[in-house]
N, C-alpha and C positions, 0 to 999 in steps of 0.2 A: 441381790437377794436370791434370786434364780442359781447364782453361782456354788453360792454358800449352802442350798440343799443341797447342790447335786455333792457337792465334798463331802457334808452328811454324810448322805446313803452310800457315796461310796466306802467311809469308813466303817460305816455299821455293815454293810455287805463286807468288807474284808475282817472285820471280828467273826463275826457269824462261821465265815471259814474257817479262821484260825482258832474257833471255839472249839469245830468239828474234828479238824485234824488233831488238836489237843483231845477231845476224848475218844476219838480212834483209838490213838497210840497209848491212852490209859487202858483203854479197852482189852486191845492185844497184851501188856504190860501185867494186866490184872490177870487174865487168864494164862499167864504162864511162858507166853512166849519172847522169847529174848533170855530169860531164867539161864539156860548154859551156858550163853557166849558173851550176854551183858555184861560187862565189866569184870570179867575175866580176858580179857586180850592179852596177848604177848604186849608188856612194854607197861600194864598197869603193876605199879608198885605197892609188895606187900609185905609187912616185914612184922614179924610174930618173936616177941621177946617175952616168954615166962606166960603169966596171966593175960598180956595186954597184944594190943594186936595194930598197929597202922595200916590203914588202905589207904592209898589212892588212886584211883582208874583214870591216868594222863591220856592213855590212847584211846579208849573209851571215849571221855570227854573232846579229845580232839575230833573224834570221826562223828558225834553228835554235832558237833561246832559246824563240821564242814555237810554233814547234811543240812542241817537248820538254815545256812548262808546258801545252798541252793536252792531252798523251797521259799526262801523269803526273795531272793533273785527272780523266781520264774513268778510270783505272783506281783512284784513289782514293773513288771510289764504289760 
């Protein structure tokens, strides 16, 4: 039983973080920063025919990937 809090509070103490860092990075996001280079990378794909338009930000989305897999590495420790 003893066990089974402490696993609790560990999980609600790592939400709590992951709550925090998620509204940081709204925080920054909302107020403008990232706006130039977010998903604008060399290597995201954009291709404009007539009215319509495809995005996709590939390298964007990888380099979010490979930070997200470090921040979830260093608190798995």
């Amino acid at each position: 039983m003893v066990r089974y809090l402490a696993e609790v509070r560990d999980v609600g103490r790592m939400l709590v973080v992951f709550g925090g860092v998620i509204a940081i990075i709204g925080l920054l996001l909302w107020s403008g920063f990232g706006v130039g280079w977010l998903g604008h990378l060399p290597g995201d794909i954009r291709i404009e025919r007539g009215s319509s338009t495809f995005y996709f930000p590939i390298v964007t989305c990888i380099i979010v990937s490979v930070v997200l897999t470090l921040i979830m590495s260093f608190f798995r420790r």
